[in-house]
N, C-alpha and C positions, 0 to 999 in steps of 0.2 A: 504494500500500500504506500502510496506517495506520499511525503511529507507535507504538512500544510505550507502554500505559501507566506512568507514572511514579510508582508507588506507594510510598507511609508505610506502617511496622510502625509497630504500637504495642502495649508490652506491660508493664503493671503486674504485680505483687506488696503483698498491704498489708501484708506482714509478715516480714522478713528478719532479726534482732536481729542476725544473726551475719554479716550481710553477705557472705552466700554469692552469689549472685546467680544459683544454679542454677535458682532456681522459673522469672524470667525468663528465662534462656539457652533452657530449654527453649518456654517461647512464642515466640522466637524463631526458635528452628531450623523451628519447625511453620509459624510466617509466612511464612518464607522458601520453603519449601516448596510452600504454596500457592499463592504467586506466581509462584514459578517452572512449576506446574502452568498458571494461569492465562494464561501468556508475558507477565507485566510482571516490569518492572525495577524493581528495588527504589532509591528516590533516597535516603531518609533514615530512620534508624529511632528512633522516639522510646521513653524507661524510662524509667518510674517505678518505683523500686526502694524497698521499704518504706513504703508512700505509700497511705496508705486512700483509697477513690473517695466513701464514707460521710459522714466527718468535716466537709469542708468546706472544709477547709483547700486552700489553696493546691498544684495539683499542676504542677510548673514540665513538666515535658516533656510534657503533655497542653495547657498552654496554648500552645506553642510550635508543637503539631503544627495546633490553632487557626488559628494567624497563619499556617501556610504555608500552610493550604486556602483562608484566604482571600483571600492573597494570589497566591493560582495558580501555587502550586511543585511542587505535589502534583497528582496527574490521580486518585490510589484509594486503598484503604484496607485494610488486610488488617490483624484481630488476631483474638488467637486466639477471642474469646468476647464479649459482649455485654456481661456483666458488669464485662470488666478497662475497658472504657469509661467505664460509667456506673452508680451504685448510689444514684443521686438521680436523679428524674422533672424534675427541675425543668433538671439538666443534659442530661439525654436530648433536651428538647426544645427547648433554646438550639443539644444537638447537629445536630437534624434539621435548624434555621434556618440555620446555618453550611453545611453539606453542601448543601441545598437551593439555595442562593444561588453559591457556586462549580459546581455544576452537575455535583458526581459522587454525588449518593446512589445512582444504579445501580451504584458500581463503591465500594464499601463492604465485603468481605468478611471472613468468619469462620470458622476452621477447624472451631470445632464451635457447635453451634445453630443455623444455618443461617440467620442472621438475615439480611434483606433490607430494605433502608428504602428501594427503589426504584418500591416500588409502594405503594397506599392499605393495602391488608391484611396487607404487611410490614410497615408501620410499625405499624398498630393489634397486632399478633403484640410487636413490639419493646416495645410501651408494657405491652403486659399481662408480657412477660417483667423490663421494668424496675423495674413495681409490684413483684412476686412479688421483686427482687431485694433492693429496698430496704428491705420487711416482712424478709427474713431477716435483714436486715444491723440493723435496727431491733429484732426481735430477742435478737440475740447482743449489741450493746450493753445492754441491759437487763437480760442475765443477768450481763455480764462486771463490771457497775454494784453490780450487788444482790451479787456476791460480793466484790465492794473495801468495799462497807458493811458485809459481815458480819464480813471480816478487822480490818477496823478499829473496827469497836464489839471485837473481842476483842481487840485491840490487836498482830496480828498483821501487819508490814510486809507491805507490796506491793512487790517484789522485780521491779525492770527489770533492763534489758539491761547497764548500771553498776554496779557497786557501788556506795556512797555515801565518799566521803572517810572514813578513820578507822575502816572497817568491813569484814569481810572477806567475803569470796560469798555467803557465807550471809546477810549484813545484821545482822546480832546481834553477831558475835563482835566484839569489839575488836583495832583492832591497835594496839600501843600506838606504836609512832615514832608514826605518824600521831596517835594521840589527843593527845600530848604537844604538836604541832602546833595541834592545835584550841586547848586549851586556852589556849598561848602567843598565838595570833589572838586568841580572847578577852580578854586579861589586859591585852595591849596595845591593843587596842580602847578597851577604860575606860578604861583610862590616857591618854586623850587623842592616840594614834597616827594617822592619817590612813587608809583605805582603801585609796589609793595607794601610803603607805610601805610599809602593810603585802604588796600583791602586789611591789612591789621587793624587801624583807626574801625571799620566798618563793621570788625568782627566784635572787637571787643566792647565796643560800644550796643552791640546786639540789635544792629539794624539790621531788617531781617531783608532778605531778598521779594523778590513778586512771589516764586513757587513756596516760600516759607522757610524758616530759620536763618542762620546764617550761611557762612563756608563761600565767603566772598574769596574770588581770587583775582591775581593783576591782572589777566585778560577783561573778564567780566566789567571791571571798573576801565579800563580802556576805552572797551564799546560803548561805555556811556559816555563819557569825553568826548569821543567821538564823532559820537552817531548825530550826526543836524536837524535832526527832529528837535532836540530841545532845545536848537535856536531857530524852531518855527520855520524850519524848510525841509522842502517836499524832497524824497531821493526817491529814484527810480532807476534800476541797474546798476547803482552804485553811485549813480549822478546827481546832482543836487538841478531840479528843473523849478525849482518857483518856491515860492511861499508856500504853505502846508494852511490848512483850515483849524489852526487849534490857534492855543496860546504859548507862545515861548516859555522858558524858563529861562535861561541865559540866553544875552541878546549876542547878534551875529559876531561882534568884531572879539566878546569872549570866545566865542567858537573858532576864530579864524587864529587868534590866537595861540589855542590849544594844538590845534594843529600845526602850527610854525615849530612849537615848542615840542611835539610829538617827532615831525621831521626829522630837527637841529638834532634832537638825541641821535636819534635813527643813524643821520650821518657821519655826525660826530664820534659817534660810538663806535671804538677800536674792537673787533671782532679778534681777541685773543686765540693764539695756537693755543692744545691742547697741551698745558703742563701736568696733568697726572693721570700715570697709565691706567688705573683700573677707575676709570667713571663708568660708572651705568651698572658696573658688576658687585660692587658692598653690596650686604643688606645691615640692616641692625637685628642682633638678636634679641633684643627687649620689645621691640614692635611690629620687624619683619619689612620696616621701611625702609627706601634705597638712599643710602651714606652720599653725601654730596662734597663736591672738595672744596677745601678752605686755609687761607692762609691766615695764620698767625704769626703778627708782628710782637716781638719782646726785645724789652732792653737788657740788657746785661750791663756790668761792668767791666770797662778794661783798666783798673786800680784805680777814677778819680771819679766820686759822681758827679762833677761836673762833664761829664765828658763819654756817658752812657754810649753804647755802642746797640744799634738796632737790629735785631738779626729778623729774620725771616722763618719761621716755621712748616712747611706744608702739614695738612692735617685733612682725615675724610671725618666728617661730622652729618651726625643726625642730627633735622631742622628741624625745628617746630614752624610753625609757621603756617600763613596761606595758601602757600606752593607748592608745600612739603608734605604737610601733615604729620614729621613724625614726631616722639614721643621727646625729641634733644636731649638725651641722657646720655650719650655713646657719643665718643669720639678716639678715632686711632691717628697716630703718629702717621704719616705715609709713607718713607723710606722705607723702614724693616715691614712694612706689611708687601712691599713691590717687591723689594728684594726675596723675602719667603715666596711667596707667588712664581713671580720669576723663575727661580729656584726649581718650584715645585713643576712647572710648566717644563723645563730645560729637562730634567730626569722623564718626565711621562715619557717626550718624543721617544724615548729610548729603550722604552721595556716590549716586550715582547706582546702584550695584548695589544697594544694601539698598532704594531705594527701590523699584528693579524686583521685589529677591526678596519682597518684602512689600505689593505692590501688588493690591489690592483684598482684602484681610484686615479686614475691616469689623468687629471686634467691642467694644463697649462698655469703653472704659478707667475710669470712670465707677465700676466696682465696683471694681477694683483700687483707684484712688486712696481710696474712700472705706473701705476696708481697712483700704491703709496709716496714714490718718489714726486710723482707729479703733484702731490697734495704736500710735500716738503717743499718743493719749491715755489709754490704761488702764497704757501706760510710766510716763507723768508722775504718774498716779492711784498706783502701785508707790512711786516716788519721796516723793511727798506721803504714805504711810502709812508707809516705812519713818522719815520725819522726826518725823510725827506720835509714833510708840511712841518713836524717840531722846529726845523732849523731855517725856518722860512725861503725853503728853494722852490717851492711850490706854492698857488693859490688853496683855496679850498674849493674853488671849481675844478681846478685839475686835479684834487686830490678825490671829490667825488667819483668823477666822471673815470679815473682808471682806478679804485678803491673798488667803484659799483661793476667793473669787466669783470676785476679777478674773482669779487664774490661767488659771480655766477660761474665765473669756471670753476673756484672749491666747491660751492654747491653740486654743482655737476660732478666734478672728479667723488666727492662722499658719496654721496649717491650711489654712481658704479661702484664703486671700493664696499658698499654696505653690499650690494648685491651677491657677491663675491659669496660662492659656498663655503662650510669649512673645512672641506677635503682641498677644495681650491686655494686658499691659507697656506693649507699645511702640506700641499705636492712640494716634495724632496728635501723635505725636512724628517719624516719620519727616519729615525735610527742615525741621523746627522745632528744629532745635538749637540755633542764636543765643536763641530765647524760652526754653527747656530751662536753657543756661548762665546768666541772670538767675534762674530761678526755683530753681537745683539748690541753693543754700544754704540756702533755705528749706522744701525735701521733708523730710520723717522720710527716716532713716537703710535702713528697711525701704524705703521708697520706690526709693532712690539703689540700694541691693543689687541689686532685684527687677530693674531697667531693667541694671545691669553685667550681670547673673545670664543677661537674655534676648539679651545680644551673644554673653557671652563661652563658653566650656567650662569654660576653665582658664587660668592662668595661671603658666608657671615664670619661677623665679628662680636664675639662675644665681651662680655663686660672687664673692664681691667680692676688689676688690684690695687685698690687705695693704696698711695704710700709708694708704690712700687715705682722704681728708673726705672727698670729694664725691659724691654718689650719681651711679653709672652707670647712664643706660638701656640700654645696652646688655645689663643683665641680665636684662633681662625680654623676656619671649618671652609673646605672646600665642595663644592658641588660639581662632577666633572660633565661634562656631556656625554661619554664614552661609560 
């Protein structure tokens, strides 16, 4: 006797503002239904809950339900309609290849449309029902377009599922605690306050956000700065087209000023190389929160306290804070934790299991390295511009205009270098660690991460001993990949 099939629900909604999640519940109950008609067992059921099939965007539980067909978790497929699948041709037909290759497009069902993609003239039926979906969905975006344009030449809001900070349901009315709010963000803004002072100011004060409580963070208080609605104009696309139909809170020339002073940072702001190898990989053992690095400046003496000498500390520290959330109890020395690491990283390439788990992974290291060199030299190219404008050889237009090139080429060179597998890292390094530890002084800093990056997961730091000089390894706990 056959075994029962082991069928995936899936059932979208593209629009719930209120998060009811009735539209879905009921494609559910009708999934279930038919499966149980059908005598399969239902294994898993995937929602997209407010989630257009249209846009393009990213749909997390239809890509999921992906990886389980192709990875042979799933034996069928019950939803309710054709549609809640697919409302782009271009997905329909990635759909057929995934379903075609796991070897269940005969066991694909629909509670209504009857659609069939197990045969030639079911799928040619499916492809002509997909067109016809995507021309409607194409569309309703074109009207829903042409009436945000009409609203906003009359300077009429477009009114989500939010209100806006400082604004009450309706989007016009003022509420004044909150405007008072705005306006003190703005006041201290100019006044040379910091982004981050100001969502701490926000927290601790217990002003609560529109969704409720607090957990302000520097973006959020950004977007209000910002955003030209509350200096009483309309945007549309991103554009500011006219006046808006409410009342201001801060008048224009606060606004234009925000933004000069949001720029000036931007510009002015030295986008530092990376000085410490393990970013992104601490956690803290008290909270499980990720270790951020920090310098600590101390004086010492060199035999006269008139004449304190400054030294410099690196340190990886738990934040508190609005960016951070963590618990700032923990903090490690940096040196002896890269050095152990290091260390620890140098001996793996070399034992016998990594060589096994990584044996015959043949792919060119060759672009990695030439990456990482490439991201060393447009550091140093960084460095040499921000010297050049200190010793006034240069304007600050010239110092924009090729400061803003090279950005884009590091961003682009990170970017490919992040792609980079970690078999890719570590091609011809495995069982060459003794050549590895001569050469590791001399790698770029991106270089040295990217090879930690492809051993390790994570690495915690557990709490030190009162009193203690001497750094303990025994506070670090490694996580490997392998």
């Amino acid at each position: 006797m056959a075994e029962p099939i082991a069928a995936a629900i899936y059932a979208r909604i593209s629009s719930d503002p209120g998060e009811t999640r009735q539209g879905v519940e009921r494609q559910l109950e009708d999934c279930r239904r038919l499966a149980a008609d059908l005598g399969w067992t239902v294994a898993s059921e995937y929602v997209d809950n407010d989630v257009s099939a249209y846009s393009g965007k990213t749909r997390p539980e239809y890509q999921r339900l992906l990886a389980d067909i192709t990875d042979g978790l799933v034996d069928g497929l019950v939803v309710w309609h054709q549609d809640r699948l697919h409302r782009r041709p271009v997905e329909l037909e990635h759909f057929f290849t995934v379903i075609d290759a796991a070897g269940i497009a005969g066991n694909v069902k629909t509670v209504t449309g009857n659609s069939d993609f197990g045969t030639g003239d079911g799928i040619f039926t499916a492809r002509l029902i997909g067109a016809v979906a995507a021309k409607e969905s194409a569309d309703k975006s074109r009207r829903v377009a042409r009436k945000h344009e009409q609203r906003a030449a009359h300077g009429i809001p477009h009114k989500g599922s939010t209100r806006p900070f400082g604004y009450e349901a309706d989007f016009t009315t003022i509420r004044p605690d909150e405007a008072r709010v705005v306006r003190d963000l703005a006041a201290r803004f100019l006044a040379g306050e910091s982004l981050r002072s100001l969502a701490e100011w926000l927290n601790t004060t217990g002003i609560e956000r529109v969704s409720g409580g607090t957990g302000w963070i520097t973006t959020t208080v950004r977007g209000i700065l910002i955003n030209p609605r509350y200096a009483g104009l309309m945007s549309h696309r991103g554009q500011v087209v006219g006046p808006g139909k409410w009342e201001a809170i801060i008048d224009e020339d606060t606004h234009r000023r925000i933004l000069v002073t949001i720029a000036a940072k931007k510009a002015t702001g030295r986008r530092t190389p990376q000085t410490y190898l393990l970013t992104g990989l601490l956690r803290c053992s008290k909270c499980g929160n990720r270790l951020y690095s920090s310098a600590r400046h101390e004086g010492t003496s060199n035999g006269s306290n008139r004449n304190p000498v400054r030294t410099t500390r690196r340190r990886y520290v738990c934040m508190s804070g609005p960016d951070h959330g963590g618990c700032g109890r923990l903090t490690a020395v940096a040196e002896p934790v890269e050095e152990l690491v290091t260390n620890a990283v140098l001996f793996t390439l070399d034992t016998p299991e990594l060589v096994a788990a990584l044996s015959g992974k043949d792919s060119p290291d060759e672009q990695a390295k030439a990456l990482a060199d490439e991201i060393e030299h447009l550091e140093a190219k960084q460095r040499e511009l921000a010297d050049a404008y200190a010793a006034d050889l240069i304007t600050m237009t010239e110092w924009r205009r090729a400061g803003g090139t090279i950005n884009e080429r590091l961003d682009a060179a990170r970017r490919r270098l992040a792609t980079r597998t970690r078999t890719d890292t570590l091609h011809g390094l495995i069982g060459n660690a003794t050549a590895l530890a001569e050469q590791w002084p001399t790698l770029s800093l991106s270089r040295q991460h990217a090879i930690i990056r492809a051993l390790i997961d994570h690495i915690t730091i557990g709490p030190g001993t009162p009193g203690a000089r001497a750094f303990d390894p025994d506070r670090i706990t490694v996580t490997w990949r392998l």
